[in-house]
N, CA, C and O atoms as CSV, one atom per row, in Angstrom:
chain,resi,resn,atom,element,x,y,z
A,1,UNK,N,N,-24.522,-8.275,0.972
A,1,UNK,CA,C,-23.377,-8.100,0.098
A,1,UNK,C,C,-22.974,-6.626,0.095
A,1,UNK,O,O,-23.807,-5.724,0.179
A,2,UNK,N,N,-21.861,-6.452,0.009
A,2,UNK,CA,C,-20.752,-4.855,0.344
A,2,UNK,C,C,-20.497,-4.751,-1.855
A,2,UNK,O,O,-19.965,-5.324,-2.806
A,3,UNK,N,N,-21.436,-3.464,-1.438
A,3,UNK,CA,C,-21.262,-2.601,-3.095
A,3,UNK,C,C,-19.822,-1.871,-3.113
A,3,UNK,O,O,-19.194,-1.512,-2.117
A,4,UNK,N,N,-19.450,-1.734,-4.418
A,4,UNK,CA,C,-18.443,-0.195,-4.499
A,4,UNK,C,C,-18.512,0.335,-3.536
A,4,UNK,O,O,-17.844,0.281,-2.503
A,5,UNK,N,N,-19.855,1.226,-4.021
A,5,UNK,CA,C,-19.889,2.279,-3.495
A,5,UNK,C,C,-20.011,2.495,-1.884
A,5,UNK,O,O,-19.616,3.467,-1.239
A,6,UNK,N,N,-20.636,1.373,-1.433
A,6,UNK,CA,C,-20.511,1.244,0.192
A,6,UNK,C,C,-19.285,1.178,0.572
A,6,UNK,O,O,-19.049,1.815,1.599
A,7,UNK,N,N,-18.134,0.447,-0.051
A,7,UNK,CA,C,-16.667,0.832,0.356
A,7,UNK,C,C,-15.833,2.024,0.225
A,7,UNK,O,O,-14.656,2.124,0.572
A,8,UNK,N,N,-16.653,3.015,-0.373
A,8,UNK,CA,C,-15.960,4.215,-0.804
A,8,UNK,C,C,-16.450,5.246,0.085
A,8,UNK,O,O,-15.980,6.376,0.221
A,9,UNK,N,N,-17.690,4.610,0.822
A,9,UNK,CA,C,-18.160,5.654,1.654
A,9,UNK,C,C,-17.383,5.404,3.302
A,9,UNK,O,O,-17.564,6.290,4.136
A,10,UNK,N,N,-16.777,4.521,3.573
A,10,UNK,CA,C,-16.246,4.053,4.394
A,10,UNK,C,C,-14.437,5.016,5.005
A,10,UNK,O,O,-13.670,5.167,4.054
A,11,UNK,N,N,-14.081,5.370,5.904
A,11,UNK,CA,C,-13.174,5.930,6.199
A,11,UNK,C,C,-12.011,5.267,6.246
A,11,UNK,O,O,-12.342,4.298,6.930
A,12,UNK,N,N,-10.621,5.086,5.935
A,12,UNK,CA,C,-10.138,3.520,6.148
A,12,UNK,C,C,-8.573,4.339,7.307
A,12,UNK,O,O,-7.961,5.407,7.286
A,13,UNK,N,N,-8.540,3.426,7.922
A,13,UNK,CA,C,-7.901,3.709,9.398
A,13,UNK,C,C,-6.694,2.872,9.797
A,13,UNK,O,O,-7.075,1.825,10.320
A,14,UNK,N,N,-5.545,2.960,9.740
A,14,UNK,CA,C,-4.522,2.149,9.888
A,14,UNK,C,C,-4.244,1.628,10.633
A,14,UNK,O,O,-3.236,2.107,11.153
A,15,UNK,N,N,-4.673,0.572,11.197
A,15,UNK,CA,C,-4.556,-0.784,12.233
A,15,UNK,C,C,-3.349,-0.542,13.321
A,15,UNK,O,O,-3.496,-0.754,14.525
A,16,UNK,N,N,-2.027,-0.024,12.671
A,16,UNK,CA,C,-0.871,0.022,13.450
A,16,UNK,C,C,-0.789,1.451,14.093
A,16,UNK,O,O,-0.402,1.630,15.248
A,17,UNK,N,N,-1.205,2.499,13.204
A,17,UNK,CA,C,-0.865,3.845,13.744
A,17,UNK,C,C,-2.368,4.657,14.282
A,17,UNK,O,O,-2.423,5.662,14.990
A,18,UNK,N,N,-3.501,3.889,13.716
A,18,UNK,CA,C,-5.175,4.046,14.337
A,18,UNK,C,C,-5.005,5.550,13.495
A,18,UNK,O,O,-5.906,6.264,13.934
A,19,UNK,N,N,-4.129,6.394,12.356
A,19,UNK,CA,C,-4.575,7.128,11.767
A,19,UNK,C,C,-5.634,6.545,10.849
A,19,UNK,O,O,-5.943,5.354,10.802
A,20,UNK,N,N,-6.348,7.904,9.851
A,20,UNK,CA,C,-7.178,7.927,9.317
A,20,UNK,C,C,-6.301,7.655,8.150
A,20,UNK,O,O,-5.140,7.878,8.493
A,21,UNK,N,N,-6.368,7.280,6.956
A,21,UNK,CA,C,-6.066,6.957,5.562
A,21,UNK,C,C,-6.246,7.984,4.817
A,21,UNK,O,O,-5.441,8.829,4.426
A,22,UNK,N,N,-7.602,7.839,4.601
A,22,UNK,CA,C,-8.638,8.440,3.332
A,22,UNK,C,C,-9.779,7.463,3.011
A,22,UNK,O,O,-10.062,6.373,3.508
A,23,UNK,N,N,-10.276,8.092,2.152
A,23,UNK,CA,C,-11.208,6.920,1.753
A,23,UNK,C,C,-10.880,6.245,0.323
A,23,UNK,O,O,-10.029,6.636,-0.476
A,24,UNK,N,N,-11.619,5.308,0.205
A,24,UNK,CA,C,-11.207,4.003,-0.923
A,24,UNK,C,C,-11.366,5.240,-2.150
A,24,UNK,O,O,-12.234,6.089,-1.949
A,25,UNK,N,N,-10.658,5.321,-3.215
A,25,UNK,CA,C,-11.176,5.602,-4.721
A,25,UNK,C,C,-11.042,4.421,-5.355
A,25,UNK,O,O,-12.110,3.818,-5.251
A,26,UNK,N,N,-10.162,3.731,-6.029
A,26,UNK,CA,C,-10.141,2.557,-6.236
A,26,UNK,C,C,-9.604,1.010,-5.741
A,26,UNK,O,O,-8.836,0.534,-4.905
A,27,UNK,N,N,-10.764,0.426,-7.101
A,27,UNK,CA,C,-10.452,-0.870,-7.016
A,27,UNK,C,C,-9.718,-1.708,-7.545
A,27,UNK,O,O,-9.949,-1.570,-8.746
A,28,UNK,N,N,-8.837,-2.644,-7.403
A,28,UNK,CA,C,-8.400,-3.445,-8.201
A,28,UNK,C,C,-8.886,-5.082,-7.947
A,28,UNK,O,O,-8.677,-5.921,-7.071
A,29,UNK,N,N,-9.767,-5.025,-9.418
A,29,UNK,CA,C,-10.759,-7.100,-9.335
A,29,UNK,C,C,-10.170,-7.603,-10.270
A,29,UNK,O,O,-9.926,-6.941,-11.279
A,30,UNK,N,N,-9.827,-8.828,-10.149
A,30,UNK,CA,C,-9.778,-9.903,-10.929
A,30,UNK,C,C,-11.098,-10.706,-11.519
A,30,UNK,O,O,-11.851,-11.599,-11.131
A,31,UNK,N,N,-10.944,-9.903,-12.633
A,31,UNK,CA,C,-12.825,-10.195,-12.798
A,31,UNK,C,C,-12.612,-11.607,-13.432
A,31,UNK,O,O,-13.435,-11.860,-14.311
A,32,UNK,N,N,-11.701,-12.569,-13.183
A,32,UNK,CA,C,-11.900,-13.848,-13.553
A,32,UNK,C,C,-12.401,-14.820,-12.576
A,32,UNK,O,O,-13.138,-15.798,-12.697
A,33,UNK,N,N,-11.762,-14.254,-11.508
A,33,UNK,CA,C,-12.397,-14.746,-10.228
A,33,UNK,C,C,-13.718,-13.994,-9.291
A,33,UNK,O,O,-14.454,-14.627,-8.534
A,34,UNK,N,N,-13.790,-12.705,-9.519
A,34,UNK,CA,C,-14.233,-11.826,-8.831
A,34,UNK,C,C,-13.771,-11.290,-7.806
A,34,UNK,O,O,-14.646,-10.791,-7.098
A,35,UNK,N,N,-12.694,-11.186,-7.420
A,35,UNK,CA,C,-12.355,-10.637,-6.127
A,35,UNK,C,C,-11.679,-9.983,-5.921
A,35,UNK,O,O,-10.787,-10.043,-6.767
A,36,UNK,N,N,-11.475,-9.152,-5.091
A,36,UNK,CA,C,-10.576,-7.457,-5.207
A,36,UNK,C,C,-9.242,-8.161,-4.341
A,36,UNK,O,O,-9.132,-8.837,-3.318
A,37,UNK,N,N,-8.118,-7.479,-5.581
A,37,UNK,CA,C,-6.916,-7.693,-5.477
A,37,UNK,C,C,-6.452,-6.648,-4.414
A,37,UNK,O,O,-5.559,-7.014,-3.649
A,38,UNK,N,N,-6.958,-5.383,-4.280
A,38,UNK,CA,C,-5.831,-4.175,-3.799
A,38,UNK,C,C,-6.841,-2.416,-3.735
A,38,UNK,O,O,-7.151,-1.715,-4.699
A,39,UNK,N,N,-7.021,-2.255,-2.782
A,39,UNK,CA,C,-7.714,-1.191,-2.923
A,39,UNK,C,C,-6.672,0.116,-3.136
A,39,UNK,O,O,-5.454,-0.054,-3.074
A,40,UNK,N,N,-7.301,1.507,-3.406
A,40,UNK,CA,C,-6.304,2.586,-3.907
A,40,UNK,C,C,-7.024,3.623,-3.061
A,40,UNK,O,O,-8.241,3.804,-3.096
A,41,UNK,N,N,-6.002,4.414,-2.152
A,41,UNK,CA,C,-6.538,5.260,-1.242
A,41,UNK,C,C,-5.785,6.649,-1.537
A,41,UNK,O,O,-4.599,6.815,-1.253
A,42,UNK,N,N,-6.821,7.903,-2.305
A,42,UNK,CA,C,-5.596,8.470,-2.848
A,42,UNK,C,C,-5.196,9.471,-1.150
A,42,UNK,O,O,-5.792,9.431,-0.074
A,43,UNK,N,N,-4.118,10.178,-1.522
A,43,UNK,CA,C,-3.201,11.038,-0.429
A,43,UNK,C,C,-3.231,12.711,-0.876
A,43,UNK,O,O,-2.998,13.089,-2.024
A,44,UNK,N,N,-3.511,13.477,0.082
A,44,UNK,CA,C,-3.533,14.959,-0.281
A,44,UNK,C,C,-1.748,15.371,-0.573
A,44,UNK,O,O,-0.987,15.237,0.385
A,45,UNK,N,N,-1.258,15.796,-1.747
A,45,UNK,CA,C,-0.381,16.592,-1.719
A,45,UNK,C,C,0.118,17.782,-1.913
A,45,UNK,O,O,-1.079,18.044,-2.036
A,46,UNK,N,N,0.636,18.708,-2.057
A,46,UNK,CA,C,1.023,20.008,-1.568
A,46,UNK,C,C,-0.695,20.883,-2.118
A,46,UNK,O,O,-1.510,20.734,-3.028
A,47,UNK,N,N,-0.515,21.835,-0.861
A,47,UNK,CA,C,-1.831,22.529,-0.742
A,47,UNK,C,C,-3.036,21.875,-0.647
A,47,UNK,O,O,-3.980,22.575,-1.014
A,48,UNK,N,N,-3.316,20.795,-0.286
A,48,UNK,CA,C,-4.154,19.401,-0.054
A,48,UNK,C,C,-5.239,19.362,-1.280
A,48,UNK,O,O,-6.459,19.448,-1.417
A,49,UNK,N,N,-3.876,19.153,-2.229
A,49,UNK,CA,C,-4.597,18.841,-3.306
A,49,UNK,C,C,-4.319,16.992,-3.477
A,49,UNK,O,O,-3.229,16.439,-3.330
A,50,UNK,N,N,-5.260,16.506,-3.722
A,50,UNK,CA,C,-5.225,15.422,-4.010
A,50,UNK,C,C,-4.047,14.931,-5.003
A,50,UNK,O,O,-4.124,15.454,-6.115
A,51,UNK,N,N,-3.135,14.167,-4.850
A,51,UNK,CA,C,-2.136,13.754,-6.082
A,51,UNK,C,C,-2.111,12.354,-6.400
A,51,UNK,O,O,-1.816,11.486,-5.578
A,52,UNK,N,N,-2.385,12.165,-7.455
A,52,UNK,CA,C,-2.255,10.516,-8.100
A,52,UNK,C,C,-0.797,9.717,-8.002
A,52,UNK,O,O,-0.615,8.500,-8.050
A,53,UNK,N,N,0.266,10.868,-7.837
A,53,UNK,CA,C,1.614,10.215,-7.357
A,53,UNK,C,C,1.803,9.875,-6.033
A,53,UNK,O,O,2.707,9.209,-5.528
A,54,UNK,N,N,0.606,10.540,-5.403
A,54,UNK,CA,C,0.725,10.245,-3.849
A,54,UNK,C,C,-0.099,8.935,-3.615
A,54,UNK,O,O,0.377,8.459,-2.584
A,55,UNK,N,N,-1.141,8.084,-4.080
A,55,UNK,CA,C,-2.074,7.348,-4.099
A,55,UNK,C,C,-1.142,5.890,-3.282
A,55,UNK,O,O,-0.027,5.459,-3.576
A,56,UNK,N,N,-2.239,5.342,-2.054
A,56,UNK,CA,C,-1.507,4.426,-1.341
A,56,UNK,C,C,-2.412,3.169,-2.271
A,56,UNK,O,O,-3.388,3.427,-2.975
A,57,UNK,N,N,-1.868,1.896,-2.086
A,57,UNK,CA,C,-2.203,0.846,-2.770
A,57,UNK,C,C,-2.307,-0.100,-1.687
A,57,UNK,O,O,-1.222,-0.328,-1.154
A,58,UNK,N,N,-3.673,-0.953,-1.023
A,58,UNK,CA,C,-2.996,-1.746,-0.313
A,58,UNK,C,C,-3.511,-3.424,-0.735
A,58,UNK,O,O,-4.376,-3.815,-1.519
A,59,UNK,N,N,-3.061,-3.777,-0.308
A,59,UNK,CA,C,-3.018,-5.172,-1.029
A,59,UNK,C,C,-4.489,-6.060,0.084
A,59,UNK,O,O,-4.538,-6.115,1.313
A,60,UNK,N,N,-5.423,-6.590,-0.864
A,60,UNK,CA,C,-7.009,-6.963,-0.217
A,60,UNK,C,C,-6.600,-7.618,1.033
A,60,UNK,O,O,-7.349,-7.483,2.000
A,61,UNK,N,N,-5.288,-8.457,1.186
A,61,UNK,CA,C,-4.721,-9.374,2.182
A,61,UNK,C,C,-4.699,-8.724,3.496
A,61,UNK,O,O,-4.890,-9.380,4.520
A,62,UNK,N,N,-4.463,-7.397,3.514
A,62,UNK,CA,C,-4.341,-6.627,4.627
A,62,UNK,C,C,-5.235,-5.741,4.576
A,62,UNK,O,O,-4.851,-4.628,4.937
A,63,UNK,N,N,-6.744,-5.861,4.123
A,63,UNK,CA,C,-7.574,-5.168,4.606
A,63,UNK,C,C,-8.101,-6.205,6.156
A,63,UNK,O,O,-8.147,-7.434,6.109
A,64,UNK,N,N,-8.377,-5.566,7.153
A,64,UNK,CA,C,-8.233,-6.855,8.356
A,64,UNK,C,C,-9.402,-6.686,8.836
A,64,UNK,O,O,-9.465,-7.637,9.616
A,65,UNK,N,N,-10.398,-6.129,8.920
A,65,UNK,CA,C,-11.962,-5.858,9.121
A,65,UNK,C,C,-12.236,-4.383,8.216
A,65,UNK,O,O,-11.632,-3.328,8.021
A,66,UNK,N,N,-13.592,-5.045,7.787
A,66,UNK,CA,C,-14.758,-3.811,7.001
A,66,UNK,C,C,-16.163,-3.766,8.297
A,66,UNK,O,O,-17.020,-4.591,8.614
A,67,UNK,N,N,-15.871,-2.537,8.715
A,67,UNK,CA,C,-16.893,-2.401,10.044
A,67,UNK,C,C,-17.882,-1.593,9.267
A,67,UNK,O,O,-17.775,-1.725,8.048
A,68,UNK,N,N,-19.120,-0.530,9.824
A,68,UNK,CA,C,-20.302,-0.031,9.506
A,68,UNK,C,C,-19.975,1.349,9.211
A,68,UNK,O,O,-20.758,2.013,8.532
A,69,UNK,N,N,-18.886,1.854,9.657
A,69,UNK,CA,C,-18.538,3.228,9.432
A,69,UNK,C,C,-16.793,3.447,8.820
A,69,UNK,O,O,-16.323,4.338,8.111
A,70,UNK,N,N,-16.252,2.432,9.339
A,70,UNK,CA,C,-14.695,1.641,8.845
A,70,UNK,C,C,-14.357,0.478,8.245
A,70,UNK,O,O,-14.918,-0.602,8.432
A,71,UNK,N,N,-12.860,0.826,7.066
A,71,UNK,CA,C,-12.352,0.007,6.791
A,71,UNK,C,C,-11.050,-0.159,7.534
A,71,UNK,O,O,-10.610,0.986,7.648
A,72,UNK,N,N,-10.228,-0.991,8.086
A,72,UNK,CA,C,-9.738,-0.918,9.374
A,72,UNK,C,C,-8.325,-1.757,8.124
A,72,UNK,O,O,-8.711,-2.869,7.764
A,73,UNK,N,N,-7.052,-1.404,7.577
A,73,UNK,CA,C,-6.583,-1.965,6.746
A,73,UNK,C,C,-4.676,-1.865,7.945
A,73,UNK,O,O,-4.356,-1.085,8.842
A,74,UNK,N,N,-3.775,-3.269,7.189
A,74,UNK,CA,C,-2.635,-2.617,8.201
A,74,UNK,C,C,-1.648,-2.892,6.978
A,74,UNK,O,O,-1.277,-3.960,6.491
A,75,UNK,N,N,-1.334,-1.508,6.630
A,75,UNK,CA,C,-0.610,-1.157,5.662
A,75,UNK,C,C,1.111,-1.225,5.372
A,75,UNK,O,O,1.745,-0.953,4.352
A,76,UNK,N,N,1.797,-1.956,7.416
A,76,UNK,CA,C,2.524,-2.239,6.607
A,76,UNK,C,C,2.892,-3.213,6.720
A,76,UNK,O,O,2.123,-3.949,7.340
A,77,UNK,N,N,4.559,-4.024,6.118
A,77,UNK,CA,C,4.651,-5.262,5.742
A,77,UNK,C,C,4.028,-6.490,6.197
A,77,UNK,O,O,3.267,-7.293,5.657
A,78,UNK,N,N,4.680,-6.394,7.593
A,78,UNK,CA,C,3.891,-7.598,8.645
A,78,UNK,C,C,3.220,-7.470,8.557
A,78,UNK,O,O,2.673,-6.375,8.423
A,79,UNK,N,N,2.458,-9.207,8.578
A,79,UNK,CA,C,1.198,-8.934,8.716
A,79,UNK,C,C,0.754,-10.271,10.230
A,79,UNK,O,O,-0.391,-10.338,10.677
């Protein structure tokens, strides 16, 4: 079984453009069901400071493999 924190240690890499993301900060679970709705990858903005207005959201549907060192997600519409 895949912890938090094992997903946060993970690099996440965009399927279409093979850039790097960032890594996971948050989660979004439906703790009625248990299962993660949408992970939150925040984005460096000016002076690579981290900004919470910059934060990508992607929806669990398009995370498309969790490998040993990657989360491999395709962020955009198509899927």
């Amino acid at each position: 079984m895949l912890k938090n924190f094992d997903l946060r240690q993970k690099r996440v890499i965009d399927v279409d453009t093979a850039e790097a993301v960032g890594f996971i900060r948050d989660m979004d679970i439906d703790f009625e069901t248990g299962k993660i709705r949408s992970v939150t990858i925040p984005q460096k903005g000016i002076l690579g400071i981290l900004s919470p207005s910059k934060n990508v959201t992607v929806p669990w549907e398009r995370v498309v493999a969790i490998g040993s060192e990657f989360v491999i997600v395709k962020r955009s519409e198509e899927i």
